[in-house]
N, C-alpha and C positions, 0 to 999 in steps of 0.2 A: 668184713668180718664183724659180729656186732658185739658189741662192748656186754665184757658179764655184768650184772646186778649190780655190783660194788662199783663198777667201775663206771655204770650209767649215774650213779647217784651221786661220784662225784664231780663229774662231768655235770650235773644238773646244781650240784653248789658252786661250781666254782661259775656256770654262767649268773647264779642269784647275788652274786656280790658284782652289783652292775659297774661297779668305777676299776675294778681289776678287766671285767669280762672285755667291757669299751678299749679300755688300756691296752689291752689285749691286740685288739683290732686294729684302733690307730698307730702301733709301735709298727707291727706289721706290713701296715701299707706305706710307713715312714721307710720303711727296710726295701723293703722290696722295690719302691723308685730309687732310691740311692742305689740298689742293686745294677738300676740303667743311668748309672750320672755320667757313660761317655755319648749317651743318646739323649741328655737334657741340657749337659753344660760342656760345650765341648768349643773348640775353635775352631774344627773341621767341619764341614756340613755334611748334615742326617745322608742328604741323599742329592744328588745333582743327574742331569741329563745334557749330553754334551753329543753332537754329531749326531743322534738316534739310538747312541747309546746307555745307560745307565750306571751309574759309580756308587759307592758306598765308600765314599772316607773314613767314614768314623771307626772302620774294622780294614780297609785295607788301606796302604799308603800307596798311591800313583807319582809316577815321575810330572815334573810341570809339562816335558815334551808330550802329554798324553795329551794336554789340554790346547796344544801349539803354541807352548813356552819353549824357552830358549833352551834351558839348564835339564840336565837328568836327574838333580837332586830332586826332593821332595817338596812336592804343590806347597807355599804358601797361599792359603787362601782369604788370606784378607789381604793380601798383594793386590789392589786395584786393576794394575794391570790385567790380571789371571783372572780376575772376575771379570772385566772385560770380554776376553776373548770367548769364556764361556757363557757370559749372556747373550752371545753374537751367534750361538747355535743350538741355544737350550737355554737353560734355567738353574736355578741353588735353592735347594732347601736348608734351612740354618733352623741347629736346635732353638729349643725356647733359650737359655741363654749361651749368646755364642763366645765364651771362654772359657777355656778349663781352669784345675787350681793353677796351673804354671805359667797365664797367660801372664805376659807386661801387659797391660794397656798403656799405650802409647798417646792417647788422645783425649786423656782427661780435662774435664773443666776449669779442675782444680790440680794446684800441686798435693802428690800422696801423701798421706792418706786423704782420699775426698769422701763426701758427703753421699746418701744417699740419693741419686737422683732415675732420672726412666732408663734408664741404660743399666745402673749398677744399682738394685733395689737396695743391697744393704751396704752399699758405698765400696771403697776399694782400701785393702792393709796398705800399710807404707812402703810397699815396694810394688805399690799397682797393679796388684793382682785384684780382681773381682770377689770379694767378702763368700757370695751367695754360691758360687762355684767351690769353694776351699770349703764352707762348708758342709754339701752335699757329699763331695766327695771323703772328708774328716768324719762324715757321720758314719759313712759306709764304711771304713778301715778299721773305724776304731770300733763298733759291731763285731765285725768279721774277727779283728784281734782278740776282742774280748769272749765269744763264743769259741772258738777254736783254743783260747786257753781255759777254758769253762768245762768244755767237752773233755781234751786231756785230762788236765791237771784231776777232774771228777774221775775217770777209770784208774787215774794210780791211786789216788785218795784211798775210793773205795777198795779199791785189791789191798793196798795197806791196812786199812780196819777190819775187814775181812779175815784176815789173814791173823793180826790180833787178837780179834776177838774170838776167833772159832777155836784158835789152839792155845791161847793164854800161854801161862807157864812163863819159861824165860823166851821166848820169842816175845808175848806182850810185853814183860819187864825191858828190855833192852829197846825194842823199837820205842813204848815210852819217853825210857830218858834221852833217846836219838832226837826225839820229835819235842821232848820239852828245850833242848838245847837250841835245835833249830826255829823257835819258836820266841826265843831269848834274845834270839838277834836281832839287830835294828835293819828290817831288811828294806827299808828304803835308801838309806845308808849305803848297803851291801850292792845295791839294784844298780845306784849311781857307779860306786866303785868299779864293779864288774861293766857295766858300758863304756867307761873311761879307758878300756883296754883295748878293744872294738870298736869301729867301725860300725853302729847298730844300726841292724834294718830291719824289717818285721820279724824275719825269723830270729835272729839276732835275739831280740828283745822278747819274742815268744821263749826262745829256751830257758834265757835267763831268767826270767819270771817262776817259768817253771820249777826250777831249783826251791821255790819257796810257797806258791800257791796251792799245792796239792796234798796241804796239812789241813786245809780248813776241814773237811771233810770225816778225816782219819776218826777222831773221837767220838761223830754222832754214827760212826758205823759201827766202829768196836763195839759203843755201849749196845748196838742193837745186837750183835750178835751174839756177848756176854749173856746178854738176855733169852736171847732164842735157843743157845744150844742146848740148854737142858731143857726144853718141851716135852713133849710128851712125844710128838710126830717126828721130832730127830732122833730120840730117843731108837725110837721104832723104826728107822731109816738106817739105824744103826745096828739093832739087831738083826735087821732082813741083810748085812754085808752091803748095803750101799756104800761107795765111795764116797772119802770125803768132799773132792771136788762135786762130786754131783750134789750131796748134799749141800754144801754153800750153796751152789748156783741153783740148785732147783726148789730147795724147802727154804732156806735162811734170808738169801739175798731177795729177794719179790718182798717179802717182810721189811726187811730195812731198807728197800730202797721209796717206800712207804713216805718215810721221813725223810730220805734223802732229796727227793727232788723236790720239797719244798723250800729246798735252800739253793736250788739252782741259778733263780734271779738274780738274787744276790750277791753270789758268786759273779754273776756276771756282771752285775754294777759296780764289785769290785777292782776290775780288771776294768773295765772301763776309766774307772779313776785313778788306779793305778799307771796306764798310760797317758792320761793329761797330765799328772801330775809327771812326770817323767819329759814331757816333752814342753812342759812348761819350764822347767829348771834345764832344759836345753840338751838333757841324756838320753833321748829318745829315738821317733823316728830320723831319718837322715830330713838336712836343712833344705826347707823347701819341699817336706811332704806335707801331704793338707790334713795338719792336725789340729785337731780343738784346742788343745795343750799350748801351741803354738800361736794359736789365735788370741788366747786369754793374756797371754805375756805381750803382743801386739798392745792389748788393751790396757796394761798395767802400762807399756812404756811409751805409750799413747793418749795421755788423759785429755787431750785436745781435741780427741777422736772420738766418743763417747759410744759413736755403733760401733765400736769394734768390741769394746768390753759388755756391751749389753746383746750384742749378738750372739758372743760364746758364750755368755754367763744363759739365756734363753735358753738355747741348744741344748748343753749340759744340766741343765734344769728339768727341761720338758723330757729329755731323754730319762733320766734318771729315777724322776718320778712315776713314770710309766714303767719304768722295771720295777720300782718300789709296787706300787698298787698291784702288778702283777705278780709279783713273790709276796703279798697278802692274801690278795684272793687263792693263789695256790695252796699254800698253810692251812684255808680254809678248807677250801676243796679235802683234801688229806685228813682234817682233822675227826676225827668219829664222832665228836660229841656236836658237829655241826651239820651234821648230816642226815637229813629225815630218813629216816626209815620207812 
């Protein structure tokens, strides 16, 4: 379907601001490999051939008796043994790095935390887990977290301001001082509290969030539709007996959400740092998920370890920036007066 006039034009600003458009790009291919981190950092192998037949580990679990192990439990396959018996009628393929975030290494140089070396390019946390594995897979969670509470928390937002702004009166009065109150609170404070009651795990820490993320939004909807409802074309949408819902959604909303998703990024770098920051002071995800949060307090109570704090500090940097430059160039793109005609 091809983009109207307005919509090519801002499509052609938003790729002319080249550090957003680039930004754009490399976040994306950043995202989309973490997407496969049990097919890049994993302990299982990608793919083995055993007897003339074919395995996929990394998606299904086999017993060791499959391999002519003794036990029905599940293949250890860095058991020497096991690898043995399988090199003896085929072959292993082992991702590019072969541990996950929960691997111990057993076999390090050094006592943990160790150094960077060819095995562990960004060395191993203090409890011998592989650095470069926790963080493929901490990039990808904490992504997924922050976009799935981006996407939410954005549709109550907007039906919130929506819903203010079109009928004012005492609905806007009252949701107001609802939303200045919850706005007052110290909701980091509140964040901690409410995990200290729970057992937090992603969804866990998605709901709770929610309770307070899905204000950012309320006030740059309302104001647009404060604005819009007396036009001339709702006006007119009004005298023809259009409904109100139709009218929101079909003349009002396309307008404001103009402005809206220039703030999308940001929303979601939000939340991004909202869960390190959470999983830094130790409320976060459950002990032993691969979080960057988790990784940075490694680094704070580690200072003998120097790749650990410059690795999450990296990460969290290079991530963040690239949603910055990205929710600039968007701003751009939206903005009318940056827009050639």
């Amino acid at each position: 379907m091809p983009l109207s006039p307005i919509n090519q034009r801002r499509k052609e600003a938003f790729k002319a601001n080249k550090r957003g458009y680039y930004s754009l790009w490399i976040f994306c291919i950043l995202f989309i490999i973490c997407l496969f981190a049990e097919w890049i950092a994993n302990d299982k192998p990608v793919l083995l051939k055993y007897q003339d037949n074919y395995y996929f580990p990394v998606v299904v679990s086999y017993a060791e008796t499959v391999f002519g192990g003794e036990f029905e439990t599940e293949t250890d396959y860095k058991d020497p043994y096991i690898q043995e018996l399988i090199k003896k009628n085929g072959w292993i393929l082992w991702p590019l790095i072969p541990y996950r975030y929960d691997t111990i290494v057993y076999e390090l140089p050094q006592p943990a935390p160790s150094p960077p070396d060819s095995n562990h390019w960004l060395g191993s946390d203090d409890q011998a887990r592989d650095v470069l594995s926790r963080i493929i897979y901490g990039f990808r969670i904490s992504v997924l977290f922050a976009l799935t509470l981006t996407v939410i928390s954005s549709i109550i937002g907007i039906a919130v301001g929506a819903l203010q702004g079109f009928y004012g009166g005492k609905i806007d009065l009252i949701g107001q001082r609802l939303i200045e109150i919850f706005q007052n609170l110290p909701v980091l404070f509140l964040l901690i509290i409410l995990s200290s009651f729970v057992n937090p795990n992603f969804w866990w820490l998605l709901g709770i969030m929610l309770l307070f993320s899905w204000m950012q939004l309320v006030d740059l909807v309302r104001a647009e539709f404060l604005r819009a409802r007396n036009f001339e074309y709702v006006r007119a949408a009004r005298a023809l007996g259009l409904a109100n819902g139709l009218i929101i959604f079909r003349h009002i909303l396309p307008n404001a959400m103009v402005a809206t998703l220039t703030f999308m990024p940001f929303i979601l770098t939000s939340g991004i740092t909202a869960l390190t920051s959470l999983d830094f002071l130790g409320f976060g995800l459950p002990v032993g998920s691969p979080s960057l949060g988790e990784l940075v307090a490694q680094g704070k109570n580690n200072l003998h370890a120097p790749w650990l704090g410059l690795s999450a500090f990296i990460t969290l940097a290079l991530m963040l920036t690239l949603l910055v430059f990205i929710g600039e160039a968007a701003r751009d793109a939206f903005d009318p007066r940056k827009i050639k005609l």
